[in-house]
C-alpha positions as CSV (number, residue, x, y, z in Angstrom):
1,X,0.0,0.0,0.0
2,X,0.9,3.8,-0.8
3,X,1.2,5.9,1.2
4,X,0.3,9.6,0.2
5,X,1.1,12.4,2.5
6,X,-0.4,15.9,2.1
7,X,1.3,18.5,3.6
8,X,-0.8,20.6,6.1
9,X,-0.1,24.0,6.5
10,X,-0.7,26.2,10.1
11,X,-3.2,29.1,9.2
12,X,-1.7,32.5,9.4
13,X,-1.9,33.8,12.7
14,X,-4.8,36.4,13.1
15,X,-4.0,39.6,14.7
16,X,-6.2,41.2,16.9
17,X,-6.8,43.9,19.5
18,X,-5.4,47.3,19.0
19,X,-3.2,48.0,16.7
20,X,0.7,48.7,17.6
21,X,2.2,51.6,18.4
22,X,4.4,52.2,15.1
23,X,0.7,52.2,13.2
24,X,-0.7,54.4,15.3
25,X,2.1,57.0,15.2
26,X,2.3,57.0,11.6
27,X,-1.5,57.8,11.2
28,X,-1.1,60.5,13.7
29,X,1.9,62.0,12.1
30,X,-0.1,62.5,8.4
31,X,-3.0,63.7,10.5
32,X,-0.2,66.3,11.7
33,X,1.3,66.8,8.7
34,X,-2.1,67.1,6.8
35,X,-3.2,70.0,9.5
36,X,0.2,71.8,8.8
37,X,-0.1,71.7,5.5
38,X,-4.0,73.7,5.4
39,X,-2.8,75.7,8.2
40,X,0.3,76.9,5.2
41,X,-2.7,77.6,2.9
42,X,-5.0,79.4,4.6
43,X,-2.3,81.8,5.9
44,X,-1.4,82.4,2.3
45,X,-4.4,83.1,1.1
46,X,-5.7,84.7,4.3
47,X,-3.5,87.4,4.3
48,X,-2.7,89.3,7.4
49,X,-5.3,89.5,10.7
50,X,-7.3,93.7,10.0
51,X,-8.5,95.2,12.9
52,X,-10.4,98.2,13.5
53,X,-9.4,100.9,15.9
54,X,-12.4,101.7,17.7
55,X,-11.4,105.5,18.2
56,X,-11.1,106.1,14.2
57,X,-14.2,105.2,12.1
58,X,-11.9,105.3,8.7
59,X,-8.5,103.9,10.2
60,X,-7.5,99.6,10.2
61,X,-5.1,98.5,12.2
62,X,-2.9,95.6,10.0
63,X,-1.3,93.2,12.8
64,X,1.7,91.2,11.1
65,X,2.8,88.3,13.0
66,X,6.6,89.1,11.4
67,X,9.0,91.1,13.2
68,X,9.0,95.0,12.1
69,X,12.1,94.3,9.9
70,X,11.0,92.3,7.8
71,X,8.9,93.3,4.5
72,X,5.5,91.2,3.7
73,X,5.4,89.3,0.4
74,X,2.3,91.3,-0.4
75,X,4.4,95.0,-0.7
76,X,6.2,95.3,-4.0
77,X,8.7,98.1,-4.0
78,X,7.7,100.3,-7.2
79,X,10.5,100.0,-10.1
80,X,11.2,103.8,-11.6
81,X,13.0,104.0,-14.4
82,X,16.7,104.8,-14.9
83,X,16.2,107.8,-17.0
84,X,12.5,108.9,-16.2
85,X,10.6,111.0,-19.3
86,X,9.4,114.4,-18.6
87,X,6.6,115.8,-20.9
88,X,8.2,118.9,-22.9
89,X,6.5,121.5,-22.0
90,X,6.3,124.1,-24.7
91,X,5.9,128.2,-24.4
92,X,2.7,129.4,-24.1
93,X,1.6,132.6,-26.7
94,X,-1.6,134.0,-24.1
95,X,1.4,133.8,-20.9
96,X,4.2,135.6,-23.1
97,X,1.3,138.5,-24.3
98,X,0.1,138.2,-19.9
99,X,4.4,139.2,-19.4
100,X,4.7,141.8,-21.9
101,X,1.6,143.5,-20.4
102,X,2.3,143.0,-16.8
103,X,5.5,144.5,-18.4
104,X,4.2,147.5,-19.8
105,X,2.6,148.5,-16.4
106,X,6.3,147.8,-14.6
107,X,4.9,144.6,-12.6
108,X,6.7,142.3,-14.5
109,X,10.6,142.5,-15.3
110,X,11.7,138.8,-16.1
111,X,12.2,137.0,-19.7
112,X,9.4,137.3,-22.0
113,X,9.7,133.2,-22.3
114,X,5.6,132.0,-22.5
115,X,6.2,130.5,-19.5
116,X,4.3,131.1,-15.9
117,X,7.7,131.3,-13.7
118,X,7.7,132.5,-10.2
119,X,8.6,135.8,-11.4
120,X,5.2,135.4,-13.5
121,X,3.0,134.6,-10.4
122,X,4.7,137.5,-8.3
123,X,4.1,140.0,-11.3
124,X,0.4,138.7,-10.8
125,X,0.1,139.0,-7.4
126,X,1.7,142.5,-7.6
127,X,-1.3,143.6,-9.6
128,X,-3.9,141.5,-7.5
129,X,-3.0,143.6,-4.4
130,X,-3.1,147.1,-6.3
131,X,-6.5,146.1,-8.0
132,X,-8.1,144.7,-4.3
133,X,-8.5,141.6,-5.5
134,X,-7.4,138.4,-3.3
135,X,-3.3,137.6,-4.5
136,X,-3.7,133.7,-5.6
137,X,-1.1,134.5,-8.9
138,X,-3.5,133.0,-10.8
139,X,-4.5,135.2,-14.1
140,X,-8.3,134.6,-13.6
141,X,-11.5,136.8,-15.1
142,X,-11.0,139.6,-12.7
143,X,-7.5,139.9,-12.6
144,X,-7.7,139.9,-16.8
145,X,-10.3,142.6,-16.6
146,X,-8.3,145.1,-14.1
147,X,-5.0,144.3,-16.1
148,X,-7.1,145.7,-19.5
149,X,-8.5,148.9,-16.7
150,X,-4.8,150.0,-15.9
151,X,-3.6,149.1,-19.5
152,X,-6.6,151.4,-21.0
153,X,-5.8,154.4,-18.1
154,X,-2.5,153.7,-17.6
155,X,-3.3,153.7,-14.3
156,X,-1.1,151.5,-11.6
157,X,0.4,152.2,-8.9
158,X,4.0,151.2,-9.2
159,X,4.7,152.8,-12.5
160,X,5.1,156.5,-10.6
């Protein structure tokens, strides 16, 4: 007679209970890691804490949690350019015929140039305060009408 033998095999232990302690610390670490890493995001899209000073209606408080020192991410410095363009400003034909009267009535003794210098604005003022009329240096309506008086009568104060 044969005879056969068949192997037997033990069953694979079966764990139970709680798990061990290396399982449980690696869940708890990507819990950790998972919080960190919404906590990052928030705060960058967040932005910083605003809070309003209750003894100024129109004025917000900005509370950085960075030392004083330290510039936010948020502020960009504004670039100028290394040679900046300046409109040209051109000569103006009503201010050069406003000098050569002012001129003609002695208020005015600067370059007949078209533009309104400082010399212009004094010459203006000068004949503000002789007409009564409040010294801005502006050439406005009333100043233009008593410059064409004392042109027509010749008549100001500082020509004697």
């Amino acid at each position: 007679m044969t005879t056969v033998t068949t192997p037997t095999t033990s069953p694979a232990p079966v764990r139970t209970g709680k798990p061990t302690g290396w399982i449980a610390a690696t869940i708890l670490a990507a819990v950790l890691a998972l919080v960190g890493m919404l906590a990052a995001v928030f705060m960058a899209y967040a932005g910083p804490a605003v809070s309003h000073d209750s003894s100024s209606s129109s004025a917000a408080v900005v509370t950085h949690h960075k030392h004083a020192d330290v510039t936010p991410a948020h502020q960009v410095t504004p670039v100028t350019p290394a040679h900046p363009v300046t409109p040209k400003v051109t000569p103006s034909d009503s201010i050069k015929l406003e000098q050569q009267e002012l001129g003609r009535l002695n208020y005015y003794e600067g370059p007949i140039n078209g533009y309104y210098t400082q010399a212009t604005i004094n010459a203006v003022k000068y004949l503000q305060r002789d007409a009564g009329l409040p010294q801005t240096g502006q050439m406005n309506t009333a100043t233009q009408s008593a410059l064409a008086t004392m042109l027509a009568t010749g008549n100001n104060h500082m020509a004697g």
